[in-house]
N, C-alpha and C positions, 0 to 999 in steps of 0.2 A: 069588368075587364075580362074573364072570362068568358063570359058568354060574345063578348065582341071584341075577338082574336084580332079582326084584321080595319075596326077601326080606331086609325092612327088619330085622330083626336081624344076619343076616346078612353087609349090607353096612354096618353101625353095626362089628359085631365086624371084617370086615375093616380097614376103616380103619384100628380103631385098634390091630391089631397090626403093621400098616404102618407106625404112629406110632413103636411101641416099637423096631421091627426099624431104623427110619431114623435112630433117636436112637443109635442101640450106636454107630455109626463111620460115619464117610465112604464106607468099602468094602459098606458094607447101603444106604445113599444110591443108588450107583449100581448095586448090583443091580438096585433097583426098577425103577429108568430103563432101565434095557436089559432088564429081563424087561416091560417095558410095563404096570408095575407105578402109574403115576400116574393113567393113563387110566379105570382104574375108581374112584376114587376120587372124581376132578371129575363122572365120570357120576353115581352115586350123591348126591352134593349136587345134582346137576341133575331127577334121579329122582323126588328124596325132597324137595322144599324149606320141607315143612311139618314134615318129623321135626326136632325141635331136636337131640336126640340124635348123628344124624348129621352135622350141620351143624357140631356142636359140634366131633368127632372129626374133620371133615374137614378145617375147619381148623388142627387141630393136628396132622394128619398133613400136609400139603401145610407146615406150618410148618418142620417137621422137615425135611422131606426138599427143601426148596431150604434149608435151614441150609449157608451155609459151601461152597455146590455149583451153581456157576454154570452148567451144562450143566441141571440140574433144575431151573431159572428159568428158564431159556430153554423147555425143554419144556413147563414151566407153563403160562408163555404163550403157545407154540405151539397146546395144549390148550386154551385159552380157560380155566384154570382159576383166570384170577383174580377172573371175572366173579363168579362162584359163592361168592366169600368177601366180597365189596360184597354180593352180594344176601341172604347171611344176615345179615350185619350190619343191615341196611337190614330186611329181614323181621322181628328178632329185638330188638327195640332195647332192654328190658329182660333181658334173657338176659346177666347178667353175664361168664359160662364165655364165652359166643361174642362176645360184644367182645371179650373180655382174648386169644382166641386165635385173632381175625379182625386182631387193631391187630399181635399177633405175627406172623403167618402175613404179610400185608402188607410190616411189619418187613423181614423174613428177605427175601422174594423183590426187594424193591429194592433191598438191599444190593448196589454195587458193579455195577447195570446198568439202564444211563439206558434202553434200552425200557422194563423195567418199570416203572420210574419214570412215563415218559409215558402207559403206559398205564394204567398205576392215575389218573393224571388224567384221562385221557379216559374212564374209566367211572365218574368221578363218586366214587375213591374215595377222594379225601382229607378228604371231607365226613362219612361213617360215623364215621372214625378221630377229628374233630373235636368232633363229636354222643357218640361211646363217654366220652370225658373230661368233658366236660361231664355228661353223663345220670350221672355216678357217680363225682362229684368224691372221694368218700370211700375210694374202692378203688382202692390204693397198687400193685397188678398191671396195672390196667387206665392208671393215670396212666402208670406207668415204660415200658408197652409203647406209649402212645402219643405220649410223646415219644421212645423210640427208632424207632418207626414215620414220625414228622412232619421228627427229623433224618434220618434216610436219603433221603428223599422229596425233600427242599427241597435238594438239590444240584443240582437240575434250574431255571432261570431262571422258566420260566411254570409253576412247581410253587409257587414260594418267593410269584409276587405271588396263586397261587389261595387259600395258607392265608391270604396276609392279608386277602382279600378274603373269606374264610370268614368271619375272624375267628378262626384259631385258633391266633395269637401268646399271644392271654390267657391259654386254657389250657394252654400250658405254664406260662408265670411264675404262674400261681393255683397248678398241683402242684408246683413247685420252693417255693413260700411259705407251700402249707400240708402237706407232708412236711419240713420244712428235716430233719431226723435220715436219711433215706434216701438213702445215698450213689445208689445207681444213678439215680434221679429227677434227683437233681442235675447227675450226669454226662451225663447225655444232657438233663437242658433245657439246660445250658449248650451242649454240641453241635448240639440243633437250632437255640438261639437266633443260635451263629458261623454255620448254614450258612444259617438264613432272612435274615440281615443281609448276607451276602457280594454286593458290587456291587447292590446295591439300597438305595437313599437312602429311601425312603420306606419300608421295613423297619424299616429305624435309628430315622428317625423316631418310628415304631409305638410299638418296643420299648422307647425315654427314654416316651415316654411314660405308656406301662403298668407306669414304675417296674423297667421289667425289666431295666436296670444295677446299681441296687441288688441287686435278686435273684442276680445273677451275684456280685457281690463279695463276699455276705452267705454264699454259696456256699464260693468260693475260702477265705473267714476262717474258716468254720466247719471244714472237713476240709483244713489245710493240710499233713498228712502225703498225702493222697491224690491221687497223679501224674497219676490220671486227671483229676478236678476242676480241678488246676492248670492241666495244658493244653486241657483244653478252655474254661476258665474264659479263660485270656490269649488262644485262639484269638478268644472271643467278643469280649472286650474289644477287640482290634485291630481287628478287623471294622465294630461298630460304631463305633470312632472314626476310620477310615476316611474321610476328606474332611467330617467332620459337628465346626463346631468347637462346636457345643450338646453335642452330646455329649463333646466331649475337656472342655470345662468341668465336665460333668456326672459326669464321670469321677473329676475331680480333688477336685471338691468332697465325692463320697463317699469319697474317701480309695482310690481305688479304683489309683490307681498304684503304692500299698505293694506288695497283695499280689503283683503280680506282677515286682515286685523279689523279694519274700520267696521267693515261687518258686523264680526264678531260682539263689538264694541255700541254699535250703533243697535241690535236686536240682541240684546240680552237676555231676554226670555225665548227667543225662538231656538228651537229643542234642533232642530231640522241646520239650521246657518252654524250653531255651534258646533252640531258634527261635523258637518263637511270641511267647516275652518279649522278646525282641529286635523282633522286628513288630511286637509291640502297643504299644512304648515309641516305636517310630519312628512309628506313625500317630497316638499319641499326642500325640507333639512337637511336630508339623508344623503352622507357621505358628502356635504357641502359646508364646510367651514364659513365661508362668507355668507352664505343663505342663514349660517346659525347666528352668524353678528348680528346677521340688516334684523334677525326675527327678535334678539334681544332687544336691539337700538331703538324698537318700535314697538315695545312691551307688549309684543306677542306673547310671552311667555306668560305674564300674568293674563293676560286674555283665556289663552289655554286653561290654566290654574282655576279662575272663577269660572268657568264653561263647565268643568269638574263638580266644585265645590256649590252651584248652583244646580246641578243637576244630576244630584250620589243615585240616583234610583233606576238611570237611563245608561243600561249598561255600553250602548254604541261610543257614547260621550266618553264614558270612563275608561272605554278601550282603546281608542283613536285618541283621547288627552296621553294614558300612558306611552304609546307609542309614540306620541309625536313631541315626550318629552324625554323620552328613550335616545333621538334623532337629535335635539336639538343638545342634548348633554354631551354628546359621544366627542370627548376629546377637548373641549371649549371650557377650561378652567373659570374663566368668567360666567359663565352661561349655566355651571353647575354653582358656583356661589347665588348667583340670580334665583336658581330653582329655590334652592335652601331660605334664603330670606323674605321669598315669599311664600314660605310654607306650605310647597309643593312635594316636600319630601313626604307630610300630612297626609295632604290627596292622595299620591300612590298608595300609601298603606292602607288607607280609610278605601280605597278602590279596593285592593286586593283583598280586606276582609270582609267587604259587604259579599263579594260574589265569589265565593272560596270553589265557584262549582265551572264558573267562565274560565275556559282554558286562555282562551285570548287575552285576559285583563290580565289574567295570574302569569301567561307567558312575556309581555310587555313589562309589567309589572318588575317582574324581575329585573329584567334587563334593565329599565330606568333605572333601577335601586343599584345597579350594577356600574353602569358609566357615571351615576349622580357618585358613588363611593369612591371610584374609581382614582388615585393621588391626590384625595381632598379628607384630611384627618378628621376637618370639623362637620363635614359631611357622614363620617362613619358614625362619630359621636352620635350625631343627632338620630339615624337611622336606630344606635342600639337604643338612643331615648327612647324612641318613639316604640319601641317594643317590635321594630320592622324586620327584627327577624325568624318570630312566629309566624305571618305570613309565607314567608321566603318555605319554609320548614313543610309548612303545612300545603303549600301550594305542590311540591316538590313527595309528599306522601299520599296526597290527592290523586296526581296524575304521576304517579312510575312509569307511564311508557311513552310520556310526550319526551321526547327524545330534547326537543327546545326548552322547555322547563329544566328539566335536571339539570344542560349544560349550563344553564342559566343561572339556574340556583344558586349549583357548587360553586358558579364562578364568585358570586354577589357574595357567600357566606365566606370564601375564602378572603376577600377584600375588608370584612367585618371584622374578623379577626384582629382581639387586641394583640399589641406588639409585646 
């Protein structure tokens, strides 16, 4: 390819045995990279930018070869070579082949490194990727790449408000509603929709809006053997119900807290479904009386409880169980009876003394120990059985300056307090 700059077959066939050699293994990845093997490739779509051909090939060799190989992203874009995959896109805009492996090629290099992320925003290129789905609603390669394209991308803060400001929330939830049968569509719009919604309130917004809670749930109930679905499906749901109580309504009223009991319930040993189900039930809860009924009525709470109790070692678990049994008690006399009976008042303690060091469990921690005590006599009982107020003590001499722990604490041991 070097030596024959300016023959266009030539550097068409390069490419793409580049492609093929990059696809065999990790170990042909990085031959390329150290034989200086990427640099003629972005030359040649630079060279060429009217051959579709090459254009085509070149992003599907640059796709390959940052697959899975974070030193070849980083080169990439050392190379300037992600200009070159915006501008065929942007050049080619009927060219189905060079969408479908412009939204992958993208895909692949932002995975898992916020430069490339920022700089495919700053060259304008999450807008291609937005225009590829739209222009060819009907090709189910080009939708699945460009929702796993839009989740990678939007873990970045001014990534997540450019797609909305694109407009290209709708086109995920339009592929996730008009494939509902293609798991991988589903899998990654629920993924992009958890990561376009994370800490952004008018996201959440967007996405109730565009009906795209239903589209999640309608999701999760259709492939509920499918692990991937499930947690990204409860990631998303936590997400958006996230401080938005429109949405924790909206939630409830599509019946949308089942599945991710059923979840929970259905993958018992997956470490990954029980967290997120545990998060989405607690952001669910929060400051919602009727979200805390539908989660009892549907023995989420023992869900939570065993997610715990199956998994003391997995501090995420123990931290997102306390707090989302912190939410589900707060005010709901029934709901702290329910904790107590199934020997949830346990779990918290047994949480707060394995990891005396996690500010999070010990700050959660309290608080559960504080709303579960809170006008419930046989709840304090049980709390001084369980010896749950060395915990409390010790969590609280632990950290002197978490300003939430203390208030926490005082509050919990004052509730202990015989009469």
């Amino acid at each position: 390819m070097k030596q024959c700059l300016i023959n266009q077959k030539i550097q068409e066939n390069g490419c793409l045995i580049l492609q093929k050699f990059a696809k065999q293994n990790k170990n042909n990845r990085n031959t390329i990279r150290k034989l200086n093997g990427i640099k003629p490739i972005i030359k040649a779509m630079n060279n060429f930018p009217n051959n579709q051909d090459i254009q085509y090939k070149g992003c599907w060799a640059l796709w390959d070869i940052a697959a899975f190989n974070n030193e070849n992203k980083i080169e990439i874009r050392n190379l300037k070579g992600i200009e070159p995959i915006i501008k065929s896109m942007n050049n080619f805009p009927n060219n189905q082949d060079i969408q479908y492996q412009g939204c992958g090629a993208l895909w692949s290099i932002a995975a898992f490194n916020n430069e490339n992320k920022i700089e495919i925003r700053n060259l304008k290129g999450i807008e291609p990727i937005i225009k590829a789905m739209n222009n060819f609603p009907n090709n189910q390669n080009i939708q699945y790449q460009g929702c796993g394209a839009l989740k990678n991308i939007s873990t970045n803060n001014e990534n997540k408000i450019e797609i909305r400001n694109l407009k290209g929330i709708e086109p995920i939830i339009k592929a996730m509603n008009n494939f509902p049968n293609n798991q991988d569509i589903q899998k990654y719009g629920c993924g992009a929709l958890w990561n376009i919604a994370s800490n952004n309130e008018e996201n959440r917004i967007e996405i109730r809006n565009l009906n795209g809670i239903e589209t999640i749930i309608k999701a999760m109930n259709s492939f509920p053997n499918n692990q991937d679905i499930q947690y990204q499906g409860c990631g998303a749901l936590g997400n958006i119900a996230a401080f938005n109580n429109e949405n924790k309504i909206e939630i409830r009223n599509l019946n949308g807290i089942e599945p991710i009991i059923k979840a929970m319930n259905n993958f018992p040993n997956n470490q990954d479904i029980q967290h997120k189900g545990c998060w989405a039930l607690w952001d669910i809860a929060a400051f919602n009386n009727e979200n805390q009924i539908e989660i009892r009525k549907l023995k989420g709470i023992e869900s939570i409880i065993k997610a715990m109790n199956n998994f003391p070692n997995n501090q995420d678990i123990q931290y997102q169980g306390c707090g989302a049994l912190l939410n589900i008690a707060f005010n709901n006399e029934e709901n702290k009876i329910e904790i107590r009976n199934l020997n949830g008042i346990e779990t918290i303690i047994k949480a707060m003394n394995n990891f005396p060091n996690n500010q999070d469990i010990q700050n959660y921690g309290c608080g559960a120990l504080w709303n579960i005590a809170s006008n419930n006599e046989e709840n304090k009982i049980k709390i001084r059985n369980l010896n749950g107020i060395e915990p409390i003590i010790k969590a609280m001499n632990n950290f002197p300056n978490n300003q939430d722990i203390q208030e926490k604490g005082k509050l919990v041991l004052e509730k202990l307090q015989k009469n």
